[in-house]
C-alpha positions as a printed Julia matrix, in Angstrom:
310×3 Matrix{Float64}:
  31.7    -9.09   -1.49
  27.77  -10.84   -1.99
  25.58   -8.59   -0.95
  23.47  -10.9     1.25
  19.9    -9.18    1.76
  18.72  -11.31    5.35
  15.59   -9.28    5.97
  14.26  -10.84    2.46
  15.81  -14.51    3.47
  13.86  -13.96    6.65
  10.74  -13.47    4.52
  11.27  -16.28    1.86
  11.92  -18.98    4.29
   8.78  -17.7     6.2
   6.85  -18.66    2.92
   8.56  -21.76    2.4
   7.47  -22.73    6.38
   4.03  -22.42    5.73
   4.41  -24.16    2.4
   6.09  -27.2     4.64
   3.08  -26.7     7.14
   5.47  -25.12    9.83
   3.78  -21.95   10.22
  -0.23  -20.88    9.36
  -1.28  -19.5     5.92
  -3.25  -16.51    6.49
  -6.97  -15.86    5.49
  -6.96  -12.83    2.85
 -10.73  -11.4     2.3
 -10.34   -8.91   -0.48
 -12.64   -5.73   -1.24
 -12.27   -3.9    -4.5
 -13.59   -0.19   -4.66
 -14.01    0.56   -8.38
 -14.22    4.23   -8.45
 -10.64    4.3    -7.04
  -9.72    0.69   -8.35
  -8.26   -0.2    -4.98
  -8.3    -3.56   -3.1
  -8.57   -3.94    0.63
  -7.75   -6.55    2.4
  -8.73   -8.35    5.84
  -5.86  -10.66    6.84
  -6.13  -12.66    9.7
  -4.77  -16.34   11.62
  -7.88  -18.26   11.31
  -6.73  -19.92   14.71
  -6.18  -17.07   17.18
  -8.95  -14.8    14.53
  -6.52  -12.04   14.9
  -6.4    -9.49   11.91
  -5.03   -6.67   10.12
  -6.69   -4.36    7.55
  -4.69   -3.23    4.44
  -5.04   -0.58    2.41
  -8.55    0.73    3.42
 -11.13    3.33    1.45
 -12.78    5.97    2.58
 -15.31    7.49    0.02
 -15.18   10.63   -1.45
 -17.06   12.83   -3.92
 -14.91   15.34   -4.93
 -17.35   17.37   -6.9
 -19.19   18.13   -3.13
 -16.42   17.45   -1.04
 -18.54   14.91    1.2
 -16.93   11.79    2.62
 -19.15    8.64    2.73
 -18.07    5.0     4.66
 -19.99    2.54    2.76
 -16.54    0.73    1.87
 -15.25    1.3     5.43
 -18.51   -0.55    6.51
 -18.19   -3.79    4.59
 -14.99   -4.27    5.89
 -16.6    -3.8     9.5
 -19.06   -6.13    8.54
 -16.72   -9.18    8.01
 -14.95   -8.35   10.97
 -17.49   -8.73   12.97
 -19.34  -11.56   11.09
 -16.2   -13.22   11.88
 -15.64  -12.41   15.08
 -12.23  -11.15   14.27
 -10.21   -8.73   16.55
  -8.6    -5.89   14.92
  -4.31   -5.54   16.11
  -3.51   -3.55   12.96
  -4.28   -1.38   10.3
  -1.77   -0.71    8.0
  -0.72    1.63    5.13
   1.51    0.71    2.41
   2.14    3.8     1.59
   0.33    7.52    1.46
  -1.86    6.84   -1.29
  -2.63    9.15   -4.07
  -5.88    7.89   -5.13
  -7.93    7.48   -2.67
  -8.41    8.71    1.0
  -7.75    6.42    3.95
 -10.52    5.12    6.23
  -8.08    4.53    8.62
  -9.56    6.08   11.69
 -13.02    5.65   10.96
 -11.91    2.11   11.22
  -9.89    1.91   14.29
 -12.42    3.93   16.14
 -15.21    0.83   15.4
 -12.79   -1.62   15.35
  -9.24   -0.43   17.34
  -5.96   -1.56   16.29
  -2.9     0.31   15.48
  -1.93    2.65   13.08
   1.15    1.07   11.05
   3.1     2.77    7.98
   6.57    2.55    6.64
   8.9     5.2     8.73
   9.62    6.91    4.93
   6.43    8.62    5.84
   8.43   10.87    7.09
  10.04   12.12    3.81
   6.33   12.49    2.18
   5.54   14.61    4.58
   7.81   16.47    4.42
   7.81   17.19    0.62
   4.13   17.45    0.23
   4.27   19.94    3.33
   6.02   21.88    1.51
   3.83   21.79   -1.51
   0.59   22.25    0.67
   2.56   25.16    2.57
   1.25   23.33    5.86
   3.72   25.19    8.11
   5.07   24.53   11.64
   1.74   23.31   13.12
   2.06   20.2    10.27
   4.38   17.9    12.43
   6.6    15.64    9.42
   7.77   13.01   11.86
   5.24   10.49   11.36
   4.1    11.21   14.81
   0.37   11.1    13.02
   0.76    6.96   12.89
   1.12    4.8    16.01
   4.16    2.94   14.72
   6.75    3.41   11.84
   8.36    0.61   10.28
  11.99   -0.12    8.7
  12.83   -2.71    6.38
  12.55   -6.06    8.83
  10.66   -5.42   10.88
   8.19   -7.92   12.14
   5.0    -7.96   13.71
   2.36  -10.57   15.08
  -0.95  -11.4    13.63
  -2.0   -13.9    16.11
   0.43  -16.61   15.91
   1.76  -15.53   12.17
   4.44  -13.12   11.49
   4.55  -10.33    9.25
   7.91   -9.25    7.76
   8.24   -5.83    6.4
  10.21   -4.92    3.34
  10.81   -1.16    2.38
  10.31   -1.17   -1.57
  11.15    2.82   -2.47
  10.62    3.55   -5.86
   6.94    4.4    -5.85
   7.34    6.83   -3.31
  10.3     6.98   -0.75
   7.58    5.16    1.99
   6.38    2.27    0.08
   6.31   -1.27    2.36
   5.52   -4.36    1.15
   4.27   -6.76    4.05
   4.75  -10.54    4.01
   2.19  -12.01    5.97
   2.47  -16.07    6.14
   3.06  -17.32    2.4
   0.89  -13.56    1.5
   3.0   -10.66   -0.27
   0.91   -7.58    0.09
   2.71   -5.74   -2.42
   1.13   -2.13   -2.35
   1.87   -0.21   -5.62
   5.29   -1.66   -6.85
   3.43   -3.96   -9.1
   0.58   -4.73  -10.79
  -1.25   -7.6   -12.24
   1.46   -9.27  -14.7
  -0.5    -8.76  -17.74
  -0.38   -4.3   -16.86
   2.78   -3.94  -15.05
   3.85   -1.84  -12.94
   3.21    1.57  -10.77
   4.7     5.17  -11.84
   7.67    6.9   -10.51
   6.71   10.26  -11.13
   5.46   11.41   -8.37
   7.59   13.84   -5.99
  10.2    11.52   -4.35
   9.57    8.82   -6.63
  12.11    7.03   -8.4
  12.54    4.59  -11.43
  15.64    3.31  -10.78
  14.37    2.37   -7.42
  11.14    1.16   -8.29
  13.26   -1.54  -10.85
  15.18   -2.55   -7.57
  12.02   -2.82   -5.5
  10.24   -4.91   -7.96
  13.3    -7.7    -8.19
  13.78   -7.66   -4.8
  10.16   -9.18   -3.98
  10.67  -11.2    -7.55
  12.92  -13.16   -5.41
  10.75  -14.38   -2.95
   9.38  -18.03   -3.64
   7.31  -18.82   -6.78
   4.36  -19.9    -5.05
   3.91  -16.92   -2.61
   0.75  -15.5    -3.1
   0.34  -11.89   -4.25
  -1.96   -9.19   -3.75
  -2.17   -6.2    -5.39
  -3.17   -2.74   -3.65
  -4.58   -1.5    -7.72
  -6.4    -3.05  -10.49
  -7.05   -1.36  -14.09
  -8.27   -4.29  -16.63
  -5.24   -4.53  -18.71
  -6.65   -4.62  -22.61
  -8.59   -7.52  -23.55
  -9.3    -8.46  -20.17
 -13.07   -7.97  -18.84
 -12.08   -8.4   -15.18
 -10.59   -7.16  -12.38
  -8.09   -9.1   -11.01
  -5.91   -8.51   -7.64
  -4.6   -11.83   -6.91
  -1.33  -13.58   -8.29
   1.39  -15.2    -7.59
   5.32  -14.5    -8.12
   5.72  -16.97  -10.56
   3.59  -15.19  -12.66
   5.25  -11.51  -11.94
   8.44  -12.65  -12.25
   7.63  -14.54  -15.82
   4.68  -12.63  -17.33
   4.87   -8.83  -15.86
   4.59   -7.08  -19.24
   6.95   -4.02  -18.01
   9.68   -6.09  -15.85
   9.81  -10.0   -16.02
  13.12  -11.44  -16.1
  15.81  -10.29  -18.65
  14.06   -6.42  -18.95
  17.68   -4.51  -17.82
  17.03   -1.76  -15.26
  17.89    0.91  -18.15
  15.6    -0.44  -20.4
  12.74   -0.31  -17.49
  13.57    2.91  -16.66
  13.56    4.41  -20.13
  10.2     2.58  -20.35
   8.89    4.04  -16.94
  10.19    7.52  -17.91
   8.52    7.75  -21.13
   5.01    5.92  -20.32
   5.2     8.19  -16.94
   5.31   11.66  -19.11
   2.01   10.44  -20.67
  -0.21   10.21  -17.92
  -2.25   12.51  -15.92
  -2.22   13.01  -12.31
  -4.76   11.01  -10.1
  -7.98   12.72   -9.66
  -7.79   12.05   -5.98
  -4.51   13.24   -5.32
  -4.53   16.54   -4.02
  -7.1    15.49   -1.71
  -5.5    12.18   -1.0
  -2.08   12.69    0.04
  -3.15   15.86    1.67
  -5.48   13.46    4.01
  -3.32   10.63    3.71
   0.2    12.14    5.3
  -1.86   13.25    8.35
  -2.69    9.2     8.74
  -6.28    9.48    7.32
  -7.8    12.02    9.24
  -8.83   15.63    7.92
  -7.07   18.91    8.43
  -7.71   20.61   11.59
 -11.27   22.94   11.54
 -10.99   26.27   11.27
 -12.89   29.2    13.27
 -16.16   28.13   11.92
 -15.79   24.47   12.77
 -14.95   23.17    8.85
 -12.31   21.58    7.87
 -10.67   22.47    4.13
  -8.31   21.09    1.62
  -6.0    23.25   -0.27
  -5.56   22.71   -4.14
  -2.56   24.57   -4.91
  -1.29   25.73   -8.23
   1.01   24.23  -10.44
   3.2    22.54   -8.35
   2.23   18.76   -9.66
């Protein structure tokens, strides 16, 4: 029997309506961090000026262990030069590299907290690792709302459509928003690729899946990227593409690369590479929906850097 995937459907024939003028294409306002080589994104209906944030920053020097919200700020900024009102701010997964601004944000701006309900499993795992014990609750409780593969929201009058792309990390969502595919970490600009699978939880095999599931969306949906490294030979970043170009040109999984041969690939490149600077200070921060491990006695709050376990 054809496995008939509906929740994607739902999500391709939302691009082609705004393609045919049926529904509104949303505004995207990027914002690239370049320590962390993350964009951000302000999405919103430029007729009701409701938005969403993606994928925010909150800065971080590890060598002093201060936290800084210069990026956080810019993004307020727009907001406000645009008169925009904040529904959402969403995760597309617990990042590794870089800490979420996430409350600073909703407490200047509101909205709700939004992540995939895999959260769950992260939490769990990296609990375990961080030896948070019973206090650390590992049912996503730390988000306002969890979401599962089709689920929609509203931003304004424009839907988004979420898509649970595992492979990553068991949480990863990608969010179609209008004719925009905000795609987190399952891909990268065409001419670099694609994201790791190395992490705990992550997966190769599932990252392949992930990757041709969203290839299947309509060529001209536009697609923005959560990372951007300069592949060789280019002297810019880059964030923005369209699935066309993934689906032709990605360097590590265009069409006709076999899921074995992508996962040999992914398995091999994977062993090579270092861990994220950021991470132990990331996902610890991250899982607990941006905000900082309770104080202790003397009013400071402390991340743990445990020993070989990553």
């Amino acid at each position: 029997m054809m496995n008939i995937d509906t929740n994607l459907s739902r999500a391709a024939g939302q691009v082609q309506a705004v393609l045919r003028g049926e529904i509104r294409a949303p505004h995207v306002k990027a914002f690239f961090d370049e320590p962390t080589f993350t964009a951000s994104y302000v999405v919103h209906d430029p007729a009701t000026r409701v938005a969403a944030i993606i994928d925010s920053v909150l800065d971080f020097d590890h060598a002093s262990g201060r936290t800084s919200f210069e990026s956080a700020d810019k993004i307020i900024a727009i907001v406000e030069q645009e008169r925009l009102t904040v529904e959402w701010v969403l995760e597309t997964h617990a990042h590794a590299d870089h800490l979420s601004a996430a409350p600073y944000l909703q407490e200047k701006l509101g909205g709700k907290l939004v992540i995939g309900a895999g959260i769950a499993t992260v939490q769990d795992v990296f609990g375990k690792i961080f030896n948070e014990g019973t206090r650390f609750a590992r049912d996503g409780s730390q988000f306002d709302e969890l979401l599962i593969d089709g689920d929609t929201l509203m931003i304004g009058g424009i839907p988004l459509i979420a898509l649970h792309v595992p492979g990553h990390t068991p949480a990863d969502m990608a969010y179609v928003i209008g004719d925009a595919v905000f795609t987190g970490d399952t891909m990268f600009m065409p001419d670099y690729g694609s994201a790791r699978a190395d992490f705990p939880g992550g997966d190769a095999r599932q990252l392949y899946r992930s990757v041709r599931r969203l290839m299947r969306l309509p060529d001209e949906s536009r697609v923005f990227l959560c990372h951007d490294y300069k592949a060789p030979n280019r002297e810019d970043y880059v964030w923005e593409t369209t699935m066309l170009a993934e689906r032709t040109g990605n360097v590590h999984v265009h069409e006709g690369v076999s899921e074995d041969d992508f996962v040999d690939m992914r398995t091999q490149r994977d062993a090579t590479l270092a861990m994220p600077k950021l991470i132990l200070p990331s996902i610890q921060v991250n899982m607990r929906g941006g905000r900082m491990p309770e104080p202790e006695e003397n009013g400071v709050s402390y991340l743990k850097l445990p020993l070989n376990q990553l």
